[in-house]
N, C-alpha and C positions, 0 to 999 in steps of 0.2 A: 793402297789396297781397295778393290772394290766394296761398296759396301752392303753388308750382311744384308741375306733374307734366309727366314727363318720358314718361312709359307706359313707362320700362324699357326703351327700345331702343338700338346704342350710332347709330344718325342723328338727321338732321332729322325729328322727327314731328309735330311741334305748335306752331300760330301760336296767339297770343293776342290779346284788342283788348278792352281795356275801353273800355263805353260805345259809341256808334254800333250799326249795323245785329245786329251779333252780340251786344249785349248786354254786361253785364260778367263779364268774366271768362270768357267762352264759349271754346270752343275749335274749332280747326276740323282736323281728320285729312289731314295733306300725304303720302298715299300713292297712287302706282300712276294719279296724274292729273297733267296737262299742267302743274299748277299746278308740281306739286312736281319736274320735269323742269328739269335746270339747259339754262340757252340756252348758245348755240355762246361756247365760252370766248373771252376777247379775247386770249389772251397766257398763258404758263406759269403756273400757281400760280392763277388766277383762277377760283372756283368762283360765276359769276351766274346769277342764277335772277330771274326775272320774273312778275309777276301771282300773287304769292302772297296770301292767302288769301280772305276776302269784299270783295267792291265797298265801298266805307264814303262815305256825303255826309257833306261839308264845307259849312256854309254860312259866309260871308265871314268871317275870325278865328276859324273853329270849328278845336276841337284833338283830337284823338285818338293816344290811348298803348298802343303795342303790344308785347309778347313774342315773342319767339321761345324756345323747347327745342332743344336738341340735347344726344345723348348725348356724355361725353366732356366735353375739350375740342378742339375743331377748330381754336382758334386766332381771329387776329382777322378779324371781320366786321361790315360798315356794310351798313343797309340806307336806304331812302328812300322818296319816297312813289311808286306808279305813278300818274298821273294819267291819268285818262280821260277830260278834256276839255282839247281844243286851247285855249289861251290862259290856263291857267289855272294859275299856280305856287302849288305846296305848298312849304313849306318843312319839312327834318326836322331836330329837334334834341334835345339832352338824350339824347346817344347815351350807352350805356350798357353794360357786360358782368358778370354776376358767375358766380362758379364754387362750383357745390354738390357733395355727393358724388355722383360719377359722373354729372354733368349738366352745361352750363352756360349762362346766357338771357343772350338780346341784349335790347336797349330802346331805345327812339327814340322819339321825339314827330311828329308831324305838323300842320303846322299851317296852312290854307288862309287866306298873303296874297293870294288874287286878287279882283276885283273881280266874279267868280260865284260861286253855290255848283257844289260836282264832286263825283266821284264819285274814290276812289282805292283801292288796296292799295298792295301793296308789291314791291317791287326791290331784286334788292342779293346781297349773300353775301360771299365768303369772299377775301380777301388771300394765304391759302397754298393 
């Protein structure tokens, strides 16, 4: 695995995805856009956030493993796949957390069981 950069912020700044559309190891800048905009909370303590970072196809059993940075630790957070085509489940697994000096990455897998290829990012956030 490449290794983490955090660019030094104490937030969320940077998704990662090896393999698929962005490449390995690519990264993509979560600021000051819709992306990185958390959605209307469901309930106290719940920080979700939606359609984070590039589009990614899946074609039927195709897998794709992503990163997230944040400064800190925030605590615990699950993310999952957005899918972008109706009828189509992804499933995410091999969730993951580990904690650096003054940073720390989430990890999931994603993995298209449906019977098309799609298109997906990602969903998801924070527990506290």
């Amino acid at each position: 695995m490449p290794e983490p950069d955090n660019g030094g912020t104490a937030r969320r700044d940077f998704i990662r995805k090896a393999g698929g559309v962005l490449g390995a190891g690519a990264a993509v800048a979560l600021t000051g856009t819709a992306a990185a905009a958390p959605a209307a909370a469901a309930g106290p303590g719940i920080d979700a956030t939606r359609n984070i970072g590039a589009w990614t196809w899946l074609n039927p059993g195709g897998a794709s493993y992503w990163w997230l940075s944040y400064g800190g630790d925030p605590g615990p957070k699950l993310f999952t796949a957005d899918v972008k085509s109706p009828g189509i489940r992804h499933n995410a697994t091999d969730f993951g957390k580990a904690i650096f000096n003054g940073y720390t990455e989430y990890y999931v897998t994603i993995i298209n069981v449906g019977g098309a290829g799609a298109y997906h990012n990602l969903e998801g956030g924070g527990l506290t």
